[in-house]
PLY file of the C-alpha trace (Angstrom):
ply
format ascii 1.0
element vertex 465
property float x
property float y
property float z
element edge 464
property int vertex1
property int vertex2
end_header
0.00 0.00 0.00
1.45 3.12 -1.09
2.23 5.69 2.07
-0.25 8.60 0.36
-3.41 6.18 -0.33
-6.49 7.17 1.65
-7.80 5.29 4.35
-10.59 3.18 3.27
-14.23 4.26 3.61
-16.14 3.44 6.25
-19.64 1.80 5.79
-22.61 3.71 5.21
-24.11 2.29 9.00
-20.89 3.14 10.69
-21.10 6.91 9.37
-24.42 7.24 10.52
-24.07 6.05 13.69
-21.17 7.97 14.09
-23.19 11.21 12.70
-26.06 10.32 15.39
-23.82 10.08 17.74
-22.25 13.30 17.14
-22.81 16.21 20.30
-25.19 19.23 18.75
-26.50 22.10 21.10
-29.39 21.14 23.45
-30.86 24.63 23.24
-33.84 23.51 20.66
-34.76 20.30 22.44
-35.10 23.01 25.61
-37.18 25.26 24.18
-39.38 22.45 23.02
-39.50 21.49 26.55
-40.74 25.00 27.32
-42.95 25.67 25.04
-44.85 22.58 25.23
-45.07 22.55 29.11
-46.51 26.34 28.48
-49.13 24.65 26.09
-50.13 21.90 28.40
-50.44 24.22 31.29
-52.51 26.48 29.70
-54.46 23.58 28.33
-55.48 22.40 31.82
-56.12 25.83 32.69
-58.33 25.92 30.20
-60.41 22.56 30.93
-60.84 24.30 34.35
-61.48 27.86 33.81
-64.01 26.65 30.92
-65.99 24.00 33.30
-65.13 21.14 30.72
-64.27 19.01 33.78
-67.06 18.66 35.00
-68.33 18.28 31.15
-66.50 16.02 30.37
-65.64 13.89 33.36
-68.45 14.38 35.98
-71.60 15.04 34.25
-71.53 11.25 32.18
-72.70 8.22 33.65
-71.26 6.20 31.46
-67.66 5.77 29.39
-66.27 4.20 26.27
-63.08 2.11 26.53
-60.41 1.52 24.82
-60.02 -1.88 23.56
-57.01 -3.24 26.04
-57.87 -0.35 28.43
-61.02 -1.07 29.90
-59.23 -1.18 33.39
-59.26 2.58 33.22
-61.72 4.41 35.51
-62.58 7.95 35.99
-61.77 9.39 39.71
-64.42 10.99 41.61
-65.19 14.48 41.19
-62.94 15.72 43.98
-60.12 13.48 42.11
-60.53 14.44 38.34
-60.58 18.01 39.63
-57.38 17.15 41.47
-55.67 15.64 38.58
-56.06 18.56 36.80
-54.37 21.02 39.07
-51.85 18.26 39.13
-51.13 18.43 35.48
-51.21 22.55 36.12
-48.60 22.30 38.07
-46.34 19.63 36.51
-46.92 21.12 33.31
-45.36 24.70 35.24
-42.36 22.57 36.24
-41.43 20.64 33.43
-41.76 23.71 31.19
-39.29 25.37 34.05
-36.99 22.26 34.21
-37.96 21.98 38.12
-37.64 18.74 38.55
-37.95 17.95 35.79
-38.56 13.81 35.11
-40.56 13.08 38.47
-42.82 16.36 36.86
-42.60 15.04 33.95
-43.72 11.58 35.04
-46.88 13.18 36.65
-47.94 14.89 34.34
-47.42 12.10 31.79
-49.24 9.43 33.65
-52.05 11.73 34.46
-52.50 13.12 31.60
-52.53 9.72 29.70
-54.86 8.83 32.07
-57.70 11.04 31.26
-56.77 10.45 28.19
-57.79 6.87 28.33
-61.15 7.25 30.46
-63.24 8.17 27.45
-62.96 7.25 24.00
-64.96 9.92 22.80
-63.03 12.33 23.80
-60.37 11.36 21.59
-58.20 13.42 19.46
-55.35 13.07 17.61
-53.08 15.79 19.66
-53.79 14.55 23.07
-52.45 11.57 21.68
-49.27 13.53 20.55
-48.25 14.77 23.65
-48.45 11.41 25.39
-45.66 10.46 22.47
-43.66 13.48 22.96
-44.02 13.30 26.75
-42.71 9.87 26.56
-39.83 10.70 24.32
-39.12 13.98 26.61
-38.54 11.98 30.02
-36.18 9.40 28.17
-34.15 12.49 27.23
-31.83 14.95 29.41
-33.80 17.54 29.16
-33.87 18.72 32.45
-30.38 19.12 32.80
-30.25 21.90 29.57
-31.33 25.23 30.41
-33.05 24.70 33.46
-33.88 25.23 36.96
-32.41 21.69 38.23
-28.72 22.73 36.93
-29.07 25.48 40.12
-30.12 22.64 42.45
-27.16 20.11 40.68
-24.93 22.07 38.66
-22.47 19.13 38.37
-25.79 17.67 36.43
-25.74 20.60 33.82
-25.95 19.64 30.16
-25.31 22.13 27.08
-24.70 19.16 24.40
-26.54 16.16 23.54
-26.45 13.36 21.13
-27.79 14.48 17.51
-30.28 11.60 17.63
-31.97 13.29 20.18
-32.74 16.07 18.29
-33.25 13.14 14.78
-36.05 10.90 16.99
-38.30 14.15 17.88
-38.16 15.40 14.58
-39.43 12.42 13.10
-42.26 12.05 15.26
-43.58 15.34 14.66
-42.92 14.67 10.61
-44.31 11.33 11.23
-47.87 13.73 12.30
-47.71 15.76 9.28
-46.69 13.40 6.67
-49.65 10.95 7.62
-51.70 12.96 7.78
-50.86 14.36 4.20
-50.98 10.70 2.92
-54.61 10.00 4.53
-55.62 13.21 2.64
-54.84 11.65 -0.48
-58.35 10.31 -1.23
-61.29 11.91 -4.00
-63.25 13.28 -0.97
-60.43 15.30 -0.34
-58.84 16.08 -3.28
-62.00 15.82 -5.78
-64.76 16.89 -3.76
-63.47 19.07 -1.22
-65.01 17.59 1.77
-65.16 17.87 4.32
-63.78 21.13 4.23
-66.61 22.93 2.23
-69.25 21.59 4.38
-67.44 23.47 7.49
-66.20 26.59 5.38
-69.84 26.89 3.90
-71.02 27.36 7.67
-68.99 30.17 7.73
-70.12 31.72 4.93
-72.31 33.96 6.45
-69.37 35.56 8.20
-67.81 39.43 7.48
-65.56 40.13 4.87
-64.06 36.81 3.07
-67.67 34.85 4.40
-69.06 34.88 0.50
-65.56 33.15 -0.44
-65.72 30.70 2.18
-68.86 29.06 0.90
-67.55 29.14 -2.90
-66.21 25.20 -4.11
-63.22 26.43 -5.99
-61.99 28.14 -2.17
-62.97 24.67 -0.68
-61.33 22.52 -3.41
-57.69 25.08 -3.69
-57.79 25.03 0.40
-57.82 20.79 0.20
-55.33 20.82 -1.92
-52.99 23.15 -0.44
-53.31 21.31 3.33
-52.39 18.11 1.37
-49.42 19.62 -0.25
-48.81 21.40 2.95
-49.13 18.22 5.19
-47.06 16.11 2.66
-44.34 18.13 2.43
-43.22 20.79 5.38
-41.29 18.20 6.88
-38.81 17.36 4.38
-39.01 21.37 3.68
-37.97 22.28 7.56
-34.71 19.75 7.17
-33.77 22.05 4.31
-31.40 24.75 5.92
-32.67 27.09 3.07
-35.95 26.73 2.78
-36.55 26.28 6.27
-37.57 29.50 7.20
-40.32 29.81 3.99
-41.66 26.16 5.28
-42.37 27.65 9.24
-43.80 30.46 8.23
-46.13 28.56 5.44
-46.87 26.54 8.73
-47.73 28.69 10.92
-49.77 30.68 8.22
-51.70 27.00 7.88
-52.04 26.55 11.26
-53.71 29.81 12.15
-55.85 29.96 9.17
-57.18 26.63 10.06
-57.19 27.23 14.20
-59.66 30.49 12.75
-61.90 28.58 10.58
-62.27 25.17 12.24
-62.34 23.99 16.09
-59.12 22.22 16.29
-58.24 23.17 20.01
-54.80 23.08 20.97
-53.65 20.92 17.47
-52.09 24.81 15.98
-50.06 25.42 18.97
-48.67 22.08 19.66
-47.75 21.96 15.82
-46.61 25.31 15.61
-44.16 24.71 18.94
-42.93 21.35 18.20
-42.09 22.47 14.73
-39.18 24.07 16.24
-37.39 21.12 16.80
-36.81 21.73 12.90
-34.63 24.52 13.27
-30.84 24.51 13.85
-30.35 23.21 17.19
-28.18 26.19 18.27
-31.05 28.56 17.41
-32.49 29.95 21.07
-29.08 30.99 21.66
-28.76 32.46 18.43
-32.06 34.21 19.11
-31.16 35.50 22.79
-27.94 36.11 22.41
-27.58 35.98 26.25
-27.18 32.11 26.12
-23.86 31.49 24.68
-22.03 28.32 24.93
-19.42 28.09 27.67
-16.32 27.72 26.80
-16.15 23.90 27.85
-19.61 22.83 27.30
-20.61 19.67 29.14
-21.84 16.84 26.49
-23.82 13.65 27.34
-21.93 10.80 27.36
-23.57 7.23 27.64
-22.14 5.13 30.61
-20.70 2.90 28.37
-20.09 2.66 24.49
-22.60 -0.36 25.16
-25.30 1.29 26.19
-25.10 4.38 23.52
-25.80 1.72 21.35
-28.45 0.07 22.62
-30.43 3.82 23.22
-29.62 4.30 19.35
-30.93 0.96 18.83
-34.27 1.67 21.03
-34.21 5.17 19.55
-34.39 3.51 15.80
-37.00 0.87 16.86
-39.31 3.97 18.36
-38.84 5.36 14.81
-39.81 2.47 12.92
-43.03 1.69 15.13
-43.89 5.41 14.64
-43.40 4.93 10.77
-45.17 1.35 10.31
-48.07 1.90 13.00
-50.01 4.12 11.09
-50.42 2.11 8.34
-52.53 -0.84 9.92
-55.50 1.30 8.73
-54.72 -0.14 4.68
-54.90 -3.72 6.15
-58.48 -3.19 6.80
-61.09 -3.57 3.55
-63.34 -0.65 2.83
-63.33 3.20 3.66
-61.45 3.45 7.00
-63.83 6.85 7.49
-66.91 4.59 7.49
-65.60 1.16 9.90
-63.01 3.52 11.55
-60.58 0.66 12.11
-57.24 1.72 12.00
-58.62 5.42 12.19
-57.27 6.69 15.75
-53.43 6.78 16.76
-52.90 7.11 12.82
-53.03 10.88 11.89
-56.21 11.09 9.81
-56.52 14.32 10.69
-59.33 16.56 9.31
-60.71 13.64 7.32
-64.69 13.22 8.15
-67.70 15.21 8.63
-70.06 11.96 10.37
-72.80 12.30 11.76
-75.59 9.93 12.53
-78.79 8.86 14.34
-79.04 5.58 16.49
-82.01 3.48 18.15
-81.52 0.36 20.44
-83.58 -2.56 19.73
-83.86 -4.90 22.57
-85.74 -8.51 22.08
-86.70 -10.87 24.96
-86.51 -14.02 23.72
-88.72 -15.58 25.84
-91.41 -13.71 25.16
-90.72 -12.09 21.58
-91.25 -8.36 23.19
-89.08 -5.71 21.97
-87.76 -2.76 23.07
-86.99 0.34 21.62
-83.93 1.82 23.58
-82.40 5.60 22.54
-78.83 6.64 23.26
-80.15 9.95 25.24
-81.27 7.27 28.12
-77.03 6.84 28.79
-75.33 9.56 27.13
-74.57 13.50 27.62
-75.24 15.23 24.09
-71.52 15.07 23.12
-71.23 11.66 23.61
-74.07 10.84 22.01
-72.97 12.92 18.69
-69.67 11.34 19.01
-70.63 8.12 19.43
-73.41 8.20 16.67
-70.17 7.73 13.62
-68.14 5.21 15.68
-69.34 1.41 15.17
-67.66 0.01 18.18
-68.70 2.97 20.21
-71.89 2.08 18.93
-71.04 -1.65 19.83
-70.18 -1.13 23.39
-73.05 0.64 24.25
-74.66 -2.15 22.53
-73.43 -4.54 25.20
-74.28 -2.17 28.34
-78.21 -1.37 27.51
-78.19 -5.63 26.57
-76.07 -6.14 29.81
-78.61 -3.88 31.68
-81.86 -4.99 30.68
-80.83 -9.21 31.09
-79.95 -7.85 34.47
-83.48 -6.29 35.03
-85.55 -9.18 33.43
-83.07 -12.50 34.92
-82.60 -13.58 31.68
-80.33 -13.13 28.05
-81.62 -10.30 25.57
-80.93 -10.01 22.04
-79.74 -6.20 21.08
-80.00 -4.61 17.49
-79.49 -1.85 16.10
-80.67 0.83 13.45
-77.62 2.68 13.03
-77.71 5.54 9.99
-74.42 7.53 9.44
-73.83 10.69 6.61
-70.43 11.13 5.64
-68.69 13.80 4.48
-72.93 15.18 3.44
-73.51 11.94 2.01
-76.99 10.93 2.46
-77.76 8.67 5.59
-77.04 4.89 4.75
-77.00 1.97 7.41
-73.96 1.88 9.24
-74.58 -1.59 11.28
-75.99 -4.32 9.89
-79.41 -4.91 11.32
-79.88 -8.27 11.58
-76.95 -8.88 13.54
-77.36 -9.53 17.45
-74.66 -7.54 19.06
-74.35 -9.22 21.98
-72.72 -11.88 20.13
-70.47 -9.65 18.56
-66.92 -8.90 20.34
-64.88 -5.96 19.21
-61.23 -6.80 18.31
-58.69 -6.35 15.63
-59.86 -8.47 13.06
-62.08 -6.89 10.22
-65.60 -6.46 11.33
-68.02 -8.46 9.09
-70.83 -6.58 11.03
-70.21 -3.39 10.13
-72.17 -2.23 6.25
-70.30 -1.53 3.14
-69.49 1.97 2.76
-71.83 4.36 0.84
-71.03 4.68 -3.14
-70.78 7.27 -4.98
-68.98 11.09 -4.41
-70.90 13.32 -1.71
-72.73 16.44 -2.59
-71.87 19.59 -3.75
-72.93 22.48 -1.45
-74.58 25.58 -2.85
-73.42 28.70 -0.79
-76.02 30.88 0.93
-77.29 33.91 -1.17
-77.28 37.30 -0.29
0 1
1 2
2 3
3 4
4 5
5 6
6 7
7 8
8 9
9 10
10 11
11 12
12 13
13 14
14 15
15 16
16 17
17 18
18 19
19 20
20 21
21 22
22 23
23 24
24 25
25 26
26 27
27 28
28 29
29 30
30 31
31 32
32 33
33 34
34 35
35 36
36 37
37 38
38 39
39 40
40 41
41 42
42 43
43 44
44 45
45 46
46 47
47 48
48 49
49 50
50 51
51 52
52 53
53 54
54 55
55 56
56 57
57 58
58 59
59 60
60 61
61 62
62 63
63 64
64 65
65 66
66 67
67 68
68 69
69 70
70 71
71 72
72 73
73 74
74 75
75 76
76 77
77 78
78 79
79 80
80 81
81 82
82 83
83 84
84 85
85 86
86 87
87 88
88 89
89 90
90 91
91 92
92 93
93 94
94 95
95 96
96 97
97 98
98 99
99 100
100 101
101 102
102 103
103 104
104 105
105 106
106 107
107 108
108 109
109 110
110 111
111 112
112 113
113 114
114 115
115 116
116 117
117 118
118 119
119 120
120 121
121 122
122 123
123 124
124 125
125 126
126 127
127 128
128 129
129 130
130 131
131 132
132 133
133 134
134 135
135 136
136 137
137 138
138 139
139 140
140 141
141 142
142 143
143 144
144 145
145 146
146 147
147 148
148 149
149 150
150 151
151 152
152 153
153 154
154 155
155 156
156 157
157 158
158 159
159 160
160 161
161 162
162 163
163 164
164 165
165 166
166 167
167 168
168 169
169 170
170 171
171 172
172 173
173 174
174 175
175 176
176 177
177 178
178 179
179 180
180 181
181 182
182 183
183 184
184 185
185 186
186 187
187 188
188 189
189 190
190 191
191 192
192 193
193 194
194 195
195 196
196 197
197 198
198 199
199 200
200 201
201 202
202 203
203 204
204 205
205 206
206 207
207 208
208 209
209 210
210 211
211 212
212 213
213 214
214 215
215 216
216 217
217 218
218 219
219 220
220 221
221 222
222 223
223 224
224 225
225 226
226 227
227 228
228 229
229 230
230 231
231 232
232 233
233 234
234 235
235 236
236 237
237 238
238 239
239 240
240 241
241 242
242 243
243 244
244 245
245 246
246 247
247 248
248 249
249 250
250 251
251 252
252 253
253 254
254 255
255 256
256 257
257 258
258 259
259 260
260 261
261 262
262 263
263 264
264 265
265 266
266 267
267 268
268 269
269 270
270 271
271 272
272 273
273 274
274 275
275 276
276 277
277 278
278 279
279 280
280 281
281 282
282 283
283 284
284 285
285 286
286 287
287 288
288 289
289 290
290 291
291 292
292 293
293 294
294 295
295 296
296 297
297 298
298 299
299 300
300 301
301 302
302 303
303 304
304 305
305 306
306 307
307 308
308 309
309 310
310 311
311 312
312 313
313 314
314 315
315 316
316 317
317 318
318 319
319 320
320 321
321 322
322 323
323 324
324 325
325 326
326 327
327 328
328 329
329 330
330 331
331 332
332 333
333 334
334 335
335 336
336 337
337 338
338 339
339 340
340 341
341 342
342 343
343 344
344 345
345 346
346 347
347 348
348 349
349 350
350 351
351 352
352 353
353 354
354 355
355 356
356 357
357 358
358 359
359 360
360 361
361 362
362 363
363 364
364 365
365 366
366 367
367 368
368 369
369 370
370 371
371 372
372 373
373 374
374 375
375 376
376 377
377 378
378 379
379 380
380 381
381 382
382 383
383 384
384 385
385 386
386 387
387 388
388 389
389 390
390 391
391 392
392 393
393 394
394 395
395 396
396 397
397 398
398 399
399 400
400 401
401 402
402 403
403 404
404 405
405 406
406 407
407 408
408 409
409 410
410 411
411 412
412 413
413 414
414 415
415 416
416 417
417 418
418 419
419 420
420 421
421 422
422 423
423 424
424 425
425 426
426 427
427 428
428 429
429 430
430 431
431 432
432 433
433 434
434 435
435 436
436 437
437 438
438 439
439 440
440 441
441 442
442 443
443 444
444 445
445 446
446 447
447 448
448 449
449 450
450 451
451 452
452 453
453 454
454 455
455 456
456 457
457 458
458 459
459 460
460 461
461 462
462 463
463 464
């Protein structure tokens, strides 16, 4: 070998590793921690001030599970109230770095908790920040820019592994680029629903209400949150266009946080998003942060376990990526049997709504019953409940489990079960003839539930003048 050859080139998994391992500035992963404890304090500020505890979590009699969590119970009034200040407060000190992973850890399990005690009060963000709370207590960010490095400033941390930074940005790309994919149907992209059903409610509204009701608005607005959704996150790795593609996004979210209820979804997005930018960039911005001169880097306790988190780290990833995508394993229109639809990022996707009566048979006698959702549900629930075909099913299985209780004896329970989607006209959603109480909800396609509606859904006509 001649003295001047270079060294051979190392392969493509050793230079990555090497890359992830690499020490980048902390500072964004910080400010993410900041900014989303601010949102998730104000957020359980909110479900006080507003009364939606007691909405939500007090006023019902009865709750939908979760398949696999049905061991979840709401507290007691007193408790649920509790739990809330809890997550106030947690939310204050994780946002502060004040102790940071036992707040953290509160917050997290309460908050996941609630989460869990009502499937109809499910959405797509809350589910987001039990991922990126999760990924935020297995990471150091408490010892970055916080108050814990005054209590332990031998603990303090100004570097950290680049795959830190790598494994939150893909989860919030994961959100967007999902949820760009799921748009990708001819409801969406051909007909412009649901968004012109919403924007035509609108239209009645100062200024740019005429424009709002018009289908050309509807069908350039669907297309541009598809593009949007599709592509921002490979736009916010590029150092160049990075600054167009944040404000394009925050432009999207606050149009969209205007037009449509979306509660906290804009300001989760629009904070998380961050973790796009250079990771240097709050000390860039307050120029009153600089670097020390020897920052401190983390440093696994052994080469062996850096690994083995880069290992976990890429596992994390590839659930994240692959998860999602159960919902194309199911036949049909995942908007109509909803399997696969939660924890997948079909966001914006449906306008459902539907009507639903109980019918109850004795079979002893031959008597039926004609039961109404009303008799069980608050008017939310009952709305929420009326698109969902195993929320549907499980309240199927209480009013059967309630009335064999009252007579000593088995009842049969069907349903007539109409949905609209998207302003569809009302078709069955459940098939009639089926006796739910035979029926068990699980992952497997569900033979009981009707075909999906053919044919595109109307065109709206705008309000005149």
């Amino acid at each position: 070998m001649h003295a001047d050859a270079a060294p051979p080139a190392l392969p493509w998994t050793d230079r990555l590793r090497l890359k992830a391992q690499a020490p980048v500035d902390g500072a964004s992963l910080a400010a993410l921690r900041i900014l989303l404890g601010a949102v998730m304090a104000f957020g359980a500020a909110r479900f006080l001030a507003y009364g939606w505890v007691e909405r939500f979590f007090v006023k019902p009699t009865f709750f939908f599970k979760y398949w696999g969590f049905e061991w979840v119970e709401v507290l007691p009034p007193w408790g649920m109230y509790a739990a809330f200040w809890v997550m106030l407060a947690s939310a204050l000190c994780v946002m502060a770095g004040l102790f940071y992973r036992p707040a953290l850890l509160v917050f997290l399990a309460l908050f996941t908790w609630v989460e869990l005690i009502d499937v109809t009060n499910y959405l797509n963000h809350y589910y987001l920040v039990s991922l990126l709370g999760l990924l935020m207590w297995a990471l150091p960010l408490g010892r970055v820019l916080a108050l814990d490095n005054l209590l332990w400033p031998q603990r303090r941390l100004d570097r950290v592994p680049a795959w830190m930074v790598w494994i939150v940005r893909a989860q919030v790309g994961a959100v967007y680029f999902f949820a760009g994919v799921a748009k990708c149907n001819p409801d969406w992209l051909l007909h412009a629903q649901p968004l012109q059903l919403w924007m035509t409610s609108r239209a009645e509204g100062p200024l740019v209400g005429p424009w709002l009701g018009s289908f050309p608005v509807a069908l350039a607005m669907s297309w541009a949150g598809c593009l949007h959704d599709l592509l921002v996150p490979f736009a916010l790795l590029h150092r160049r266009l990075r600054p167009v593609a944040y404000a394009a996004l925050v432009v999207f979210h606050a149009l969209t946080g205007y037009l449509f209820t979306l509660g906290l979804f804009p300001l989760i997005m629009t904070a998380a998003a961050t973790v796009f930018f250079s990771p240097g960039w709050p000390r860039r911005l307050l120029r009153r942060l600089p670097l020390p001169a020897e920052p401190a880097a983390w440093a696994p306790r052994s080469p062996r376990i850096g690994r083995l988190l880069v290992g976990l780290a890429a596992l994390w990833v590839a659930f994240q990526l692959l998860f999602p995508l159960r919902a194309f394993l199911y036949p049909g229109d995942v908007l109509w049997h909803e399997q696969g639809m939660r924890w997948s990022w079909r966001v914006m996707l449906r306008e459902k709504n539907g009507s639903v009566t109980f019918h109850v048979r004795d079979p002893q006698t031959g008597r039926t019953t004609l039961v109404v959702p009303c008799n069980y549900l608050t008017d939310y629930q009952e709305r929420e409940m009326s698109g969902q075909p195993d929320l549907i099913l499980q309240l199927a299985h209480h009013v059967g489990q309630q009335e064999a209780r009252r007579l000593g004896r088995p009842v049969e329970v069907r349903v007539d079960a109409r949905a609209s989607l998207n302003g569809r006209r009302a078709a069955p959603l459940i098939d009639p003839t089926v006796d739910l109480m035979t029926v068990r909800d699980g992952l497997l396609p569900a033979r009981w539930i009707t075909a999906a509606p053919e044919g595109p859904p109307r065109r709206l006509t705008p309000p005149g003048p």
